[in-house]
N, C-alpha and C positions, 0 to 999 in steps of 0.2 A: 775083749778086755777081761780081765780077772772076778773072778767072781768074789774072794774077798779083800777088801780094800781097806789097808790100815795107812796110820799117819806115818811110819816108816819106810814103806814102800810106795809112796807117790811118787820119788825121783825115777822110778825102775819104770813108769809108763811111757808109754812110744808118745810123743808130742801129735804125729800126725793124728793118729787112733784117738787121744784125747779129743783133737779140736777138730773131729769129723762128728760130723750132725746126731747132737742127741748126746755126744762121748762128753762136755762140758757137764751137764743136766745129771749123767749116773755117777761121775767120779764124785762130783760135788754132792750129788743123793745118798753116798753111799758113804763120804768120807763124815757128813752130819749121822748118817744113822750109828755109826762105830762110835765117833765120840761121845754121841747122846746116849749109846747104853754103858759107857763106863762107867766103875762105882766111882762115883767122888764124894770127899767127905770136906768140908772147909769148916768141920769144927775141932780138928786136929792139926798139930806142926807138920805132921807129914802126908798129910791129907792136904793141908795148904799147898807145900811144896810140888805135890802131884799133878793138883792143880795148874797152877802155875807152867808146869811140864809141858802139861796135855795143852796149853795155849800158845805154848812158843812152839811144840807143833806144826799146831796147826797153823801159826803166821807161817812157820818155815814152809807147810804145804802150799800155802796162797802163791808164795813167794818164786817158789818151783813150777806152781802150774802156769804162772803168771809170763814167767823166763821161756816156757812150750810155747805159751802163746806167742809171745814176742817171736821166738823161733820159725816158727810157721807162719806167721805174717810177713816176715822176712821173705822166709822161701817164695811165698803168693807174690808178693809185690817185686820178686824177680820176675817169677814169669808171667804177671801181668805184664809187666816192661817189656820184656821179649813179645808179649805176643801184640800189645799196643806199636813196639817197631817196627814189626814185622805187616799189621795192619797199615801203618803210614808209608809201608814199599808197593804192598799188595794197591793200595788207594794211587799212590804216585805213579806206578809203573802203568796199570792200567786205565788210567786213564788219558795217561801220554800215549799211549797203545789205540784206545778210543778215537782221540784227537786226530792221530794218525791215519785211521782208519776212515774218518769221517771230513779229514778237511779234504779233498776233492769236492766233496758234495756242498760241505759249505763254501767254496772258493767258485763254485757254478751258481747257487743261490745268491751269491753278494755279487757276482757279474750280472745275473740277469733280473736282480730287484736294481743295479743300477740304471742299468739299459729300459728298463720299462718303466723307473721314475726319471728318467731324462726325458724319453717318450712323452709323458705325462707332463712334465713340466715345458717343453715345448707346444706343447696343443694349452696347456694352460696362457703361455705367454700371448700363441693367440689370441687366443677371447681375450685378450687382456687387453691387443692394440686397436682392436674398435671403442675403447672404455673412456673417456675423458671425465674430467673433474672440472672444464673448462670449455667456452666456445673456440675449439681451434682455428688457427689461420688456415690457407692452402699448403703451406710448407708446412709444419708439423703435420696433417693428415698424409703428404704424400711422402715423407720421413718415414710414416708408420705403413705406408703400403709395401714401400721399399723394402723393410724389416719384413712387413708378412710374406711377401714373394721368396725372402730369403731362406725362412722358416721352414717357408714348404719345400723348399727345396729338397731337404733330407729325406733319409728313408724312414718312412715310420713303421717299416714292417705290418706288423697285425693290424697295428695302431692306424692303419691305413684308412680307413672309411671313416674313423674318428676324427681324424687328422683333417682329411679333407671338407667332412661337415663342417669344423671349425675354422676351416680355411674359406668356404662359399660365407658364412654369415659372416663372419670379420671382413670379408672383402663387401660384400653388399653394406653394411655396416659404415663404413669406411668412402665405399663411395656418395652415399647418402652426407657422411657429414663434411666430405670436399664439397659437392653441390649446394651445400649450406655455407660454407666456407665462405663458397667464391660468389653467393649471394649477397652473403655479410661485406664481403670486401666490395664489390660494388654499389651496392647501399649505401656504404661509407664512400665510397670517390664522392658518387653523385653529390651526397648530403654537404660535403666538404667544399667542392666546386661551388652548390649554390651558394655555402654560407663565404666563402673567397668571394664571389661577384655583390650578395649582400653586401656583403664590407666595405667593397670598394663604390657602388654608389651612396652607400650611405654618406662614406666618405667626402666624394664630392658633389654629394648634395649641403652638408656641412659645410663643403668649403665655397661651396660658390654661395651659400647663406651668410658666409662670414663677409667675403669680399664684397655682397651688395651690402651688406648691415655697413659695414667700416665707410663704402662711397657716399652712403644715404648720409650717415651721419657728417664727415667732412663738408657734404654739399651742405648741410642744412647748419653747422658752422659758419662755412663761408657767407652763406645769405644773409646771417643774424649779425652776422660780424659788418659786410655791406649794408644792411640797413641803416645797424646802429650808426656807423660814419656816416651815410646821408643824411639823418637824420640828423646828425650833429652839426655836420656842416648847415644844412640846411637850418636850424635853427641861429647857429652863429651869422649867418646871410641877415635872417629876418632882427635880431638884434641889431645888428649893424646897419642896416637900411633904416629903423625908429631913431638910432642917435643919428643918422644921419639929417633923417628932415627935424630929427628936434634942435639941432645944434649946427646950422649952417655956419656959423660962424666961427667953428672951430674945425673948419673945414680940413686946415692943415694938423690939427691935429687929430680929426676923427682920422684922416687919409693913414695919418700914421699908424691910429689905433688898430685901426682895419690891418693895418700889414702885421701887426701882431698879433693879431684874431686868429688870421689865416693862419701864421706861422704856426700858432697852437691847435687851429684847428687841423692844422697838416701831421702836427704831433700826435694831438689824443686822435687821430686816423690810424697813422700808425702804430700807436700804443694799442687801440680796440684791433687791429689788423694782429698782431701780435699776441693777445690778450685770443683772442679767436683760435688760433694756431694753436695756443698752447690747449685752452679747451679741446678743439679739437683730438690735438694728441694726449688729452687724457682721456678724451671718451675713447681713442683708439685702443688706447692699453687697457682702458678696464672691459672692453669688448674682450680684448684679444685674452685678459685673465679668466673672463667669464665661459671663454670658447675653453681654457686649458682645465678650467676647475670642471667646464660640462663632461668633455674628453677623459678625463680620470673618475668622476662618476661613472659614465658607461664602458669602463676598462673594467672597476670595481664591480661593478653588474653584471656583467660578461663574466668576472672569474667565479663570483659568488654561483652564479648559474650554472658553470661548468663542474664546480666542486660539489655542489646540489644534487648533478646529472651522475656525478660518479658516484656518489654515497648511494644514490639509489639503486644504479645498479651492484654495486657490492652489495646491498642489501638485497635486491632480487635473486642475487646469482645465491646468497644462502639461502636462501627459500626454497629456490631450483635443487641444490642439491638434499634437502632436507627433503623433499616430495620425490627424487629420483633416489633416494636411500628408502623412504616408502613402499619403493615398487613402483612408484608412475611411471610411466613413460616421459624422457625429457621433451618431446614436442608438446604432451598435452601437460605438463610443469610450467611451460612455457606460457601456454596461452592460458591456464588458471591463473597466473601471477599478473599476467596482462591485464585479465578480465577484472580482477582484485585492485590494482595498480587503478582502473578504470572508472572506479567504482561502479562497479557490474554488479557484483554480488553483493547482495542486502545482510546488512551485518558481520561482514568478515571487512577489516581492513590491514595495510599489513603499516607495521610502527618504524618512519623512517627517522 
């Protein structure tokens, strides 16, 4: 750059040369030292006007250096663009080139993290089919042996000795809780058969209790009913034998009276005969309501018992799993809740 630098000759400088590092700092150092040694007067007209001069100037230099600068920003932020393009090829191309380069390996890595989480998720399903959340039947446990035999069938390759550990305990596993299974279901025939044979003498112990109660009571009817008539007749007899010796003389007409005795006493027989029967047949019916109001009692008992029996065990079976979520073992779950259930254990009850 020039070594003297007037306010005339600012447009004559190279724009680049200016706005290279440092070249801002000397034109502008050098273009204040020039106008700060000139004589100025501003107590004269033409010394005003000089003035005056020397500032429009130096706006005009501001204005020129300012136009360099815009200049060379321009030129810069071309070839930043070119080179920020050229970087968004240089990034594109290579790393499609990468991709290229690299997808074999990754297309062998995603086949074989398949292949050994499939591996993995089959030995998982094992352990899973000896796992219940429930006491199973025979058919669900042999459902699940089915499935594990199937399981094993495939190749597990590596997975091989893994596979197979987890094939021996799910299968021991598994037969453990068929032999429980098939303890439970026979448990229950038995339990069912007694409570079937309960029922039915119950039954007809009930009914051969009805049918002597209903005989007892008609006989003891009937007798009260033959009493009373004897006893009536038998009375009308002894009346009629007193007017007889009181009143010989009215012989034809006691003769008569008597035959209207009888005829009544033959009536209120059959009226108390009657009068009997119907007693009887109310004592029958209110037996025979008293048997149907017993019979709905012990239906109502029976179910109240049964729904009893079930809450409990629902309530047991959460307990069980709340102790085998613990970590117990579900056999000793089992007979903890029993022995609780029992009142075995001092201070623990469980809230049915």
């Amino acid at each position: 750059m020039q070594k003297e630098l007037t306010l005339d000759t600012v447009e004559t400088l190279v724009p680049s040369v200016v706005f290279a590092e440092g070249g801002v700092e000397d034109v502008v150092s050098k273009l204040e030292a020039y106008v700060r040694a000139l004589p100025l007067d501003a107590t004269t007209e033409k010394g005003r006007k000089h003035i005056k001069s020397v500032a429009y100037d130096v706006a005009r230099s501001k204005t020129a250096l300012d136009n360099m600068g815009k200049e060379v920003q321009e030129s810069a932020k071309a070839i930043v663009d070119r080179v920020n393009a050229d970087r968004r090829v240089v990034k594109s191309r290579l790393d499609t080139l990468r991709d290229e380069v690299k997808a074999p390996v990754v297309e062998f890595e995603q086949r074989e993290a398949a292949r050994v989480e499939g591996h993995q998720i089959a030995i998982r399903d094992i352990e899973a089919l000896a796992r219940f959340d429930f006491a199973p039947d025979e058919e669900t446990v042999s459902a699940r042996q089915a499935e594990l035999a199937r399981l094993y069938a495939r190749d597990f390759e590596e997975f091989k000795e893994r596979a197979k550990v987890a094939f021996e305990q799910s299968g021991v596993n598994l037969s453990a809780h068929a032999e429980a299974a098939k303890a439970r279901r026979i448990q229950q025939e038995e339990a069912d058969r007694k409570a079937t044979l309960a029922a039915e003498e119950e039954r007809k112990r009930l009914e051969a209790e009805r049918i002597a109660r209903e005989k007892r009571i008609a006989q003891e009817a009937a007798e009260r009913s033959r009493i009373q008539a004897e006893q009536a007749a038998q009375a009308e007899r002894e009346r009629l034998e007193r007017e007889a010796h009181a009143a010989a003389e009215r012989e034809r007409a006691a003769a008569h009276a008597m035959k209207e005795a009888q005829a009544r006493a033959e009536r209120e027989k059959i009226a108390a005969a009657r009068r009997a029967e119907e007693e009887k047949e109310r004592a029958v019916q209110a037996e025979r309501e008293r048997v149907a109001l017993e019979k709905r009692q012990q239906e109502a008992e029976a179910k109240r018992r049964a729904a009893d029996k079930d809450h409990k065990s629902a309530v047991n079976n959460e307990a069980l799993k709340a102790l085998v979520a613990a970590g117990m073992p579900e056999d000793l779950g089992k007979a903890v809740i029993k022995a609780i259930a029992l009142g075995k254990v001092p201070h623990v009850s469980i809230n049915y």
